[in-house]
N, CA, C and O atoms as a Tinker XYZ file with bonds, in Angstrom:
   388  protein
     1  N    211.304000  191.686000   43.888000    73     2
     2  CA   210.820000  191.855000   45.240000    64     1     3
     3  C    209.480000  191.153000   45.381000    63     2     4     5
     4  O    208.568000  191.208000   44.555000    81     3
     5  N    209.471000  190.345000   46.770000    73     3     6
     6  CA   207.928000  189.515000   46.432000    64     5     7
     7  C    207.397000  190.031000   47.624000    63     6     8     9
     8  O    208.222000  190.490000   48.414000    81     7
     9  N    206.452000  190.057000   47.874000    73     7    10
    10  CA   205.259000  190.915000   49.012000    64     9    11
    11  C    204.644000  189.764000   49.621000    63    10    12    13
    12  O    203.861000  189.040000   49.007000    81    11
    13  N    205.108000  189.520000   51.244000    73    11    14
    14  CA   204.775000  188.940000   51.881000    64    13    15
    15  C    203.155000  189.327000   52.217000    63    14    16    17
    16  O    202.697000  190.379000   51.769000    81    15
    17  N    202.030000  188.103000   53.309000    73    15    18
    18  CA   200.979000  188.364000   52.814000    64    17    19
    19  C    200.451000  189.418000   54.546000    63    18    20    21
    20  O    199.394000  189.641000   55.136000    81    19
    21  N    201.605000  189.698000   54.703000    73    19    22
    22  CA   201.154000  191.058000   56.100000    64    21    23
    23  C    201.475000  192.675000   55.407000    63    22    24    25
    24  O    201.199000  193.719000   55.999000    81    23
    25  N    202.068000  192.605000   54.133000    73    23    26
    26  CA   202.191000  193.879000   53.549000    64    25    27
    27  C    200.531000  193.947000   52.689000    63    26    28    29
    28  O    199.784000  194.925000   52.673000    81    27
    29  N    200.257000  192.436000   51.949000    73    27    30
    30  CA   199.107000  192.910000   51.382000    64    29    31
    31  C    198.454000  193.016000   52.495000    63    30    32    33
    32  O    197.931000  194.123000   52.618000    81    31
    33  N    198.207000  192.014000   53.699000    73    31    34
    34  CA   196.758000  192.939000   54.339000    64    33    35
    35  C    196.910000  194.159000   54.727000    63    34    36    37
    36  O    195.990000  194.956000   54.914000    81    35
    37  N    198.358000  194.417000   54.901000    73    35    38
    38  CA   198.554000  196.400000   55.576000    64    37    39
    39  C    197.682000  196.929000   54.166000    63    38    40    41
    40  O    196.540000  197.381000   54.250000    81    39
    41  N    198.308000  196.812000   53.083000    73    39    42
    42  CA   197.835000  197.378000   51.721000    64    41    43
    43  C    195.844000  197.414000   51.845000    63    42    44    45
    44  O    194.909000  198.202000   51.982000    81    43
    45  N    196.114000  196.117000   51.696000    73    43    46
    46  CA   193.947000  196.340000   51.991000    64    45    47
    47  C    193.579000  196.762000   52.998000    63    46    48    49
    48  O    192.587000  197.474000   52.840000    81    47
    49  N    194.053000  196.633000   54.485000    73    47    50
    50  CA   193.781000  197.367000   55.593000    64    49    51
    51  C    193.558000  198.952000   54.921000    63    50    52    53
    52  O    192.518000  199.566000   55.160000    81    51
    53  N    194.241000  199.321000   54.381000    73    51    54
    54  CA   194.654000  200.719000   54.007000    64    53    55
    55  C    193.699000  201.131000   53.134000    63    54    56    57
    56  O    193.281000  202.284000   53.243000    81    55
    57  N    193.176000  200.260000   52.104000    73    55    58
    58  CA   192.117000  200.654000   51.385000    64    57    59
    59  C    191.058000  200.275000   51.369000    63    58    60    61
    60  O    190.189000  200.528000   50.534000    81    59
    61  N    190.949000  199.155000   52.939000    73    59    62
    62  CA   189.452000  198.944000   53.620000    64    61    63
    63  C    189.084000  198.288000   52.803000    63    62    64    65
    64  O    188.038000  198.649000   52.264000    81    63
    65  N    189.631000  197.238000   52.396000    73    63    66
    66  CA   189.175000  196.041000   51.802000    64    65    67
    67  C    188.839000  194.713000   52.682000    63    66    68    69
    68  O    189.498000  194.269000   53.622000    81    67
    69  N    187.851000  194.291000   52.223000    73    67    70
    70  CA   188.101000  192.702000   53.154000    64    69    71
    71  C    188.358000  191.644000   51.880000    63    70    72    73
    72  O    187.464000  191.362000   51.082000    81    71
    73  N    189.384000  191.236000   51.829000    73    71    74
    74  CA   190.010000  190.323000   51.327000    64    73    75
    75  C    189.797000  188.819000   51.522000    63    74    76    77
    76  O    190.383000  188.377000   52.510000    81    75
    77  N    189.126000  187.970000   50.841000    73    75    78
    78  CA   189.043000  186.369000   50.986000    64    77    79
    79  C    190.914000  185.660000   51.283000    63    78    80    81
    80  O    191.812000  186.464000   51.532000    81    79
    81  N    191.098000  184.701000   51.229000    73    79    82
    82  CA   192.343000  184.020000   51.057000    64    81    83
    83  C    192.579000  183.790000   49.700000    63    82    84    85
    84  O    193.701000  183.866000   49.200000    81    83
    85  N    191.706000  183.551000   49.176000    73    83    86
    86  CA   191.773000  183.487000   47.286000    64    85    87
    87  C    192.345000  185.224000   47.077000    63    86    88    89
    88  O    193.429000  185.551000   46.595000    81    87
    89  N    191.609000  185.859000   47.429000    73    87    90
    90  CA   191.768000  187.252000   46.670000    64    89    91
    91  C    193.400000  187.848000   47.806000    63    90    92    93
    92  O    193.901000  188.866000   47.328000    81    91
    93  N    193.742000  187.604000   48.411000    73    91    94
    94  CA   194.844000  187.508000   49.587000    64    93    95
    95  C    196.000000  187.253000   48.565000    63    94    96    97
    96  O    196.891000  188.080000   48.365000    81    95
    97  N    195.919000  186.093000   47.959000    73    95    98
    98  CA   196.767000  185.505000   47.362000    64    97    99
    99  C    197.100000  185.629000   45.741000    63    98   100   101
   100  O    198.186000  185.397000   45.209000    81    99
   101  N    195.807000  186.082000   45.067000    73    99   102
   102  CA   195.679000  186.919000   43.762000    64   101   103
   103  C    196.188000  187.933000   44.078000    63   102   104   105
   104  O    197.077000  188.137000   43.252000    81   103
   105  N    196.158000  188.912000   44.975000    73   103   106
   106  CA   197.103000  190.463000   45.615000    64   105   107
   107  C    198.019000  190.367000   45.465000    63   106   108   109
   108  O    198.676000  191.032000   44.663000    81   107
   109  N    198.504000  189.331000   46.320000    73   107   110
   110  CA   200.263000  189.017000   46.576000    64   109   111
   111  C    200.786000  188.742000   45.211000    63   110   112   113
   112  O    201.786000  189.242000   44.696000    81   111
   113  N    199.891000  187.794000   44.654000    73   111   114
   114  CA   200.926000  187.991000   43.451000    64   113   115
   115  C    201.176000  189.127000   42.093000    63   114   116   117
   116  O    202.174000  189.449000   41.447000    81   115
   117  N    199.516000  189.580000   42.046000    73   115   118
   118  CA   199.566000  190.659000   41.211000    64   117   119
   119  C    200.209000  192.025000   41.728000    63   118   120   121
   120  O    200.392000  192.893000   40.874000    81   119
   121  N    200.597000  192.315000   43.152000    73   119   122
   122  CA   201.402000  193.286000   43.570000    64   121   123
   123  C    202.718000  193.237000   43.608000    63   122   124   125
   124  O    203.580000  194.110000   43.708000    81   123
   125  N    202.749000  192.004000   43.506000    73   123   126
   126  CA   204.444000  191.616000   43.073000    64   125   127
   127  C    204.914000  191.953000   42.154000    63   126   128   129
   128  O    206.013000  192.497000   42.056000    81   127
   129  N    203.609000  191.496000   40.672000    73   127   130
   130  CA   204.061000  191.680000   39.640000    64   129   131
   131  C    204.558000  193.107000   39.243000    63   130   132   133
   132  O    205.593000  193.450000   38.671000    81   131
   133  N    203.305000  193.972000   39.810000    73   131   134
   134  CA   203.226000  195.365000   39.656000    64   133   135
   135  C    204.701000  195.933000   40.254000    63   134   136   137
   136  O    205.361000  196.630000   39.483000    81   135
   137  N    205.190000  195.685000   41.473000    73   135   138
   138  CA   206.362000  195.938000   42.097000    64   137   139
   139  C    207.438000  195.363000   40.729000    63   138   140   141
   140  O    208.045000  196.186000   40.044000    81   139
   141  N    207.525000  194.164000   40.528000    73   139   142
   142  CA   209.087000  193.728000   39.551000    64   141   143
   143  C    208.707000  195.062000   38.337000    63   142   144   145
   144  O    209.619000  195.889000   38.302000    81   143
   145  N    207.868000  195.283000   37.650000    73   143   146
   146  CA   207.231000  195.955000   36.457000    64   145   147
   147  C    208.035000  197.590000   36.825000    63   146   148   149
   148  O    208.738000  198.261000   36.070000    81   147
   149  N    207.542000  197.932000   38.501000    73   147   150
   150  CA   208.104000  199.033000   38.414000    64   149   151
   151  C    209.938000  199.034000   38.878000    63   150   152   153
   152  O    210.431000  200.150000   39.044000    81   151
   153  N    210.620000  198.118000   39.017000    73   151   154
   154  CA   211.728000  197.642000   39.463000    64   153   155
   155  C    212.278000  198.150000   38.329000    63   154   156   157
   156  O    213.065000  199.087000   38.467000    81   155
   157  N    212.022000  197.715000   37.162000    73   155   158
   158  CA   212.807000  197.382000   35.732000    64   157   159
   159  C    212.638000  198.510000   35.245000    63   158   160   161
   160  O    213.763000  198.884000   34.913000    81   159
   161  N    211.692000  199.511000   34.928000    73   159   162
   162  CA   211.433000  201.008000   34.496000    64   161   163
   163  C    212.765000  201.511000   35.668000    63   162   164   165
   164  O    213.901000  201.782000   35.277000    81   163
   165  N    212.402000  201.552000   36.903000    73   163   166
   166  CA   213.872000  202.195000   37.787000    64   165   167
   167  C    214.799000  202.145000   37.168000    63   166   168   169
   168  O    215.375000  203.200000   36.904000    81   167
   169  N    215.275000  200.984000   36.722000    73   167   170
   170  CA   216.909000  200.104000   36.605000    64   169   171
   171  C    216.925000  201.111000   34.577000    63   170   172   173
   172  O    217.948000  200.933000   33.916000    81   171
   173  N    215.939000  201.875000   34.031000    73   171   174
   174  CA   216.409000  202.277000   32.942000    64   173   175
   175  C    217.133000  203.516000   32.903000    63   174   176   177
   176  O    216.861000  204.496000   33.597000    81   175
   177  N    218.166000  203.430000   31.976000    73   175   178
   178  CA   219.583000  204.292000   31.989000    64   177   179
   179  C    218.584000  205.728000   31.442000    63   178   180   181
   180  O    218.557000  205.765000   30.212000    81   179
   181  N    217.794000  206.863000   32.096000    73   179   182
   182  CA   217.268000  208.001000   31.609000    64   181   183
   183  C    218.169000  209.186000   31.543000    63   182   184   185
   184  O    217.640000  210.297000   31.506000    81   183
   185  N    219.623000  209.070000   31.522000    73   183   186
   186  CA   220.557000  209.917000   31.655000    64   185   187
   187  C    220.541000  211.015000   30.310000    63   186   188   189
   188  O    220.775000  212.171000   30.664000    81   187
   189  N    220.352000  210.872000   29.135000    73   187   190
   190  CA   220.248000  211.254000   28.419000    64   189   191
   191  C    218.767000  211.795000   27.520000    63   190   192   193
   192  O    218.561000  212.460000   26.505000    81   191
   193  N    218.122000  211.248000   28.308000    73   191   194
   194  CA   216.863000  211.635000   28.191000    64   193   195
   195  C    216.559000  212.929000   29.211000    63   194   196   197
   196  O    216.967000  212.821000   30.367000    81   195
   197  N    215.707000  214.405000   28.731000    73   195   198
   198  CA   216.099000  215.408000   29.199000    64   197   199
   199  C    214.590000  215.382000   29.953000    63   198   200   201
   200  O    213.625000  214.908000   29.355000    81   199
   201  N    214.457000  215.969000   31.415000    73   199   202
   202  CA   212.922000  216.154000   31.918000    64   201   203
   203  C    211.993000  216.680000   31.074000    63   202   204   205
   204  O    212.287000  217.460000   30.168000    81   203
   205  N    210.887000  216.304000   31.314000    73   203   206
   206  CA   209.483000  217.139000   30.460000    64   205   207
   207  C    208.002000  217.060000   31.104000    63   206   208   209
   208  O    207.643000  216.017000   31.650000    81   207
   209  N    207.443000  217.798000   31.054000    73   207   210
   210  CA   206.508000  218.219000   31.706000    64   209   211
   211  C    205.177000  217.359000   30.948000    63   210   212   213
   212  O    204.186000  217.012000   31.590000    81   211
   213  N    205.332000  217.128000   29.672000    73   211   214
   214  CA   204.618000  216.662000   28.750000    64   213   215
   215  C    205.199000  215.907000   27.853000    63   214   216   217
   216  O    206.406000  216.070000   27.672000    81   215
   217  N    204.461000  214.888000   27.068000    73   215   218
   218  CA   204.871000  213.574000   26.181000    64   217   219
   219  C    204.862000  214.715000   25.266000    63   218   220   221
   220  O    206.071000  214.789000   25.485000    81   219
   221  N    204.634000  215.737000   24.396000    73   219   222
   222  CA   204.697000  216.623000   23.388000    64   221   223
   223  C    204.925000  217.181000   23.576000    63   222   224   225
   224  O    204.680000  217.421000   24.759000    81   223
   225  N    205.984000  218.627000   22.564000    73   223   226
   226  CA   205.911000  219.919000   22.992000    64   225   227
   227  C    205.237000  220.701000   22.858000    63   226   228   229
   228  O    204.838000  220.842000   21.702000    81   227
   229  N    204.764000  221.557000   23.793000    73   227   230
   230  CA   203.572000  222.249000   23.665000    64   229   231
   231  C    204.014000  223.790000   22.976000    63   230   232   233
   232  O    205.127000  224.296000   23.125000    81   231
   233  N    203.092000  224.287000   22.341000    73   231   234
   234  CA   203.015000  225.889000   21.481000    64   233   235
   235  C    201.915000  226.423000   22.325000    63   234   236   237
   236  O    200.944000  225.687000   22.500000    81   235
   237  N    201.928000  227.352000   22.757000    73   235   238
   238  CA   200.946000  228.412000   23.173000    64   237   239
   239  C    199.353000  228.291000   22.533000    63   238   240   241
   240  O    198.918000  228.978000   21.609000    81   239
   241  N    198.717000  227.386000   23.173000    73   239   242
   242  CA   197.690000  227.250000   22.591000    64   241   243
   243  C    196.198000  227.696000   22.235000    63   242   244   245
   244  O    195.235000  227.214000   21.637000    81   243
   245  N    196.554000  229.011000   23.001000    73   243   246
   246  CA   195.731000  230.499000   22.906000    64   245   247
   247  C    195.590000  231.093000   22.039000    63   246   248   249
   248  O    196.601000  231.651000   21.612000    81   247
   249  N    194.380000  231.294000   21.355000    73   247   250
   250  CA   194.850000  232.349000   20.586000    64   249   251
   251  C    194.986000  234.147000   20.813000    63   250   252   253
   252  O    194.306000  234.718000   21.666000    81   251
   253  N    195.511000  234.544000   20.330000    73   251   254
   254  CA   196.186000  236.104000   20.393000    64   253   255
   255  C    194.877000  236.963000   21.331000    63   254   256   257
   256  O    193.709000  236.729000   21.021000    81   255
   257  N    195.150000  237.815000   22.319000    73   255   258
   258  CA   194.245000  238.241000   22.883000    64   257   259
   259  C    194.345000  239.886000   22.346000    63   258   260   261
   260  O    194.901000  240.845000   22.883000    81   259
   261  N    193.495000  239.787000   20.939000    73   259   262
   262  CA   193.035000  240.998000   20.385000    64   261   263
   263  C    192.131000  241.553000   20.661000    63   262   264   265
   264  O    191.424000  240.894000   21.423000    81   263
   265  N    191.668000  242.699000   20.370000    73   263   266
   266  CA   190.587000  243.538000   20.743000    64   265   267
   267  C    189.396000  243.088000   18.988000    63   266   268   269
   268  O    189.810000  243.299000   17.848000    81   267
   269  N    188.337000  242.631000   19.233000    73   267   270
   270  CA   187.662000  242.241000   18.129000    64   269   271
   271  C    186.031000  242.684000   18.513000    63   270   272   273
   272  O    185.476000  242.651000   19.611000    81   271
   273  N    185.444000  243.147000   17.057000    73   271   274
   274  CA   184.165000  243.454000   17.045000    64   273   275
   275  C    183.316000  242.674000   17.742000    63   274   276   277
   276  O    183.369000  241.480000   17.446000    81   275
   277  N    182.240000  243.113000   18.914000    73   275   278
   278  CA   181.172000  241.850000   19.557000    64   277   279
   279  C    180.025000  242.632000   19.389000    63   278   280   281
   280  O    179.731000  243.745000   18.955000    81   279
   281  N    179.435000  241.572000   19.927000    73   279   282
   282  CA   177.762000  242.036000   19.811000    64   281   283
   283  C    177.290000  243.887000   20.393000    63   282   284   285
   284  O    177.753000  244.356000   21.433000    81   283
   285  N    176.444000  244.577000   19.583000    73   283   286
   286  CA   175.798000  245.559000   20.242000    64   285   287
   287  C    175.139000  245.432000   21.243000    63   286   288   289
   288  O    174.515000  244.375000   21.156000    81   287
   289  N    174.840000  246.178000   22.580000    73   287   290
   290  CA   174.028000  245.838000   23.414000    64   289   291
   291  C    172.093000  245.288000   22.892000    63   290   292   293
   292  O    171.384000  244.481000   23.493000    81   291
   293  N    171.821000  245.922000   21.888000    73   291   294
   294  CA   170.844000  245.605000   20.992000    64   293   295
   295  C    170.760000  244.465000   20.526000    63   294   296   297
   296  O    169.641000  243.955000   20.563000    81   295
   297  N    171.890000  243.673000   19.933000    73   295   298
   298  CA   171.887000  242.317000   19.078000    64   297   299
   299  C    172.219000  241.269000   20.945000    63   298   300   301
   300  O    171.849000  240.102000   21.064000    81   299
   301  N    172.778000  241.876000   21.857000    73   299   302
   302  CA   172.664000  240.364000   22.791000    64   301   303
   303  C    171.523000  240.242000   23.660000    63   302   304   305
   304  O    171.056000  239.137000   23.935000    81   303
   305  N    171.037000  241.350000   24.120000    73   303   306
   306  CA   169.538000  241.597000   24.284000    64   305   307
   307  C    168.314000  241.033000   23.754000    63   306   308   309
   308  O    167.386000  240.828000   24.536000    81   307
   309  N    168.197000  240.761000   22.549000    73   307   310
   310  CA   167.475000  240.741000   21.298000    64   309   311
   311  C    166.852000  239.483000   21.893000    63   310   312   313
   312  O    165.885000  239.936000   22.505000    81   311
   313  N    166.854000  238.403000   22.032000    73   311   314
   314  CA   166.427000  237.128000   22.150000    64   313   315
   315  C    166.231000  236.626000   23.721000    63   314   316   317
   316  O    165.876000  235.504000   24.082000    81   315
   317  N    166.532000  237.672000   24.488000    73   315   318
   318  CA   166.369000  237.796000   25.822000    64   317   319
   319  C    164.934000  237.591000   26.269000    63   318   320   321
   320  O    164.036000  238.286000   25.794000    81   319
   321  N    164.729000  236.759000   27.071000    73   319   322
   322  CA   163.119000  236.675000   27.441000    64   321   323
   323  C    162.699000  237.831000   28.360000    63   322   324   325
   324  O    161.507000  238.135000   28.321000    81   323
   325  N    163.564000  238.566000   29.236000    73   323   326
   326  CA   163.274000  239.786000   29.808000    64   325   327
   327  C    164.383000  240.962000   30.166000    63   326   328   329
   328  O    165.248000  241.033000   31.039000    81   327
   329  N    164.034000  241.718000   29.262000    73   327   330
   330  CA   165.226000  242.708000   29.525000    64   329   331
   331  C    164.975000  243.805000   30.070000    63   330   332   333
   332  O    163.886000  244.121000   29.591000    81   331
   333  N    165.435000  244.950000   31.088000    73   331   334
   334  CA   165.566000  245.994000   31.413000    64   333   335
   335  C    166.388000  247.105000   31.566000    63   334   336   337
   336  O    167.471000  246.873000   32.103000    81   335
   337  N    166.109000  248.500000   31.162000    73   335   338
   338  CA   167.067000  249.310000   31.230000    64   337   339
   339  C    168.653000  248.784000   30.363000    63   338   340   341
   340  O    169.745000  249.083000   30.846000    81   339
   341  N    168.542000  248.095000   29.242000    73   339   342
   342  CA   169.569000  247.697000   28.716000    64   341   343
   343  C    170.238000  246.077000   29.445000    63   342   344   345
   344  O    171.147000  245.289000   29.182000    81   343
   345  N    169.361000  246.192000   30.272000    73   343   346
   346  CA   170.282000  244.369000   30.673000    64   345   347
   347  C    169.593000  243.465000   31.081000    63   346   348   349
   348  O    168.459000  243.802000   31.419000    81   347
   349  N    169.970000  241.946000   31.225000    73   347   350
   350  CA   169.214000  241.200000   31.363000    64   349   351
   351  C    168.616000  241.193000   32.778000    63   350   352   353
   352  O    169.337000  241.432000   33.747000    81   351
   353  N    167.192000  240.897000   32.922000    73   351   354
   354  CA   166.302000  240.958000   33.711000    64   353   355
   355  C    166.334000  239.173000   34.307000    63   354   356   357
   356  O    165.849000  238.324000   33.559000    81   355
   357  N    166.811000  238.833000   35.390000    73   355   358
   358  CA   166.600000  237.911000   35.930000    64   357   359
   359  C    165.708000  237.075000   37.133000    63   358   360   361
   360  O    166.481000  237.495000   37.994000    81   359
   361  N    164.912000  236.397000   37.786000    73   359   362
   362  CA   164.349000  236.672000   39.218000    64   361   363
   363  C    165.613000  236.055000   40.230000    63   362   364   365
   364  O    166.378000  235.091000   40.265000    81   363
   365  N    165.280000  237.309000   41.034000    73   363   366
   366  CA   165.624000  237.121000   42.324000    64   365   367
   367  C    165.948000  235.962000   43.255000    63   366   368   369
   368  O    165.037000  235.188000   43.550000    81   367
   369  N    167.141000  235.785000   43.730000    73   367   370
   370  CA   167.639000  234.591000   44.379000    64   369   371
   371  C    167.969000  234.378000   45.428000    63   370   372   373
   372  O    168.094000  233.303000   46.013000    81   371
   373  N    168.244000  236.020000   45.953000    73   371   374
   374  CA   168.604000  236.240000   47.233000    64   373   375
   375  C    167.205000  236.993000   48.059000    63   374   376   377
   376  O    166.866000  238.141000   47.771000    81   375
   377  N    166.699000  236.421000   48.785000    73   375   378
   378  CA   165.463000  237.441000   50.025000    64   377   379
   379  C    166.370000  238.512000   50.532000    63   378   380   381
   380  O    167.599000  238.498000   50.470000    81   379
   381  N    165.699000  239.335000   50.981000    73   379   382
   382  CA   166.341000  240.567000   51.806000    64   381   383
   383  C    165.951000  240.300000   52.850000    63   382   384   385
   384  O    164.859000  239.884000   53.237000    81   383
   385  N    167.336000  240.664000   53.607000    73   383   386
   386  CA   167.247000  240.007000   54.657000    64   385   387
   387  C    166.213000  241.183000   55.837000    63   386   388
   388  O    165.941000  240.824000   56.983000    81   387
């Protein structure tokens, strides 16, 4: 399929290009190419090839959502530049209204 040169200017119209006649004509042909390129991938027999969501199969790549020992309120506190009443002390971001 070859791309006449009122599809490339629709094409650059479309992506608000201003196009020289040199670069008009570099389009036409490199969109051609791109068009035959995707022609020939079409025309392949994928009948036996099964859909996939991904080039690999994927395993659950989470790990296990166990219940595991964390910090004491004491040890995440600890290095806190201002803490109160057990939690972190931050300034204010919101005015009252």
């Amino acid at each position: 399929m070859s791309l006449d040169r009122a599809a490339v200017d629709h094409v650059a119209r479309l992506a608000r290009l201003d196009l020289t006649d040199a670069e008009r004509e570099r389009m036409q042909k490199e969109l051609t190419d791109i068009l035959a390129h995707a022609e020939k991938i079409q025309n392949l027999d994928l009948g036996p090839v099964p859909p996939t969501s991904h080039a690999l199969a994927l395993s659950n790549v989470l790990r296990p959502d166990e219940a595991r020992p964390s910090l004491s309120p004491e040890e995440a506190l600890a290095n806190a530049p201002d803490a109160q009443d057990g939690r972190f002390r931050v300034p204010r971001i919101i005015e009252d209204a």
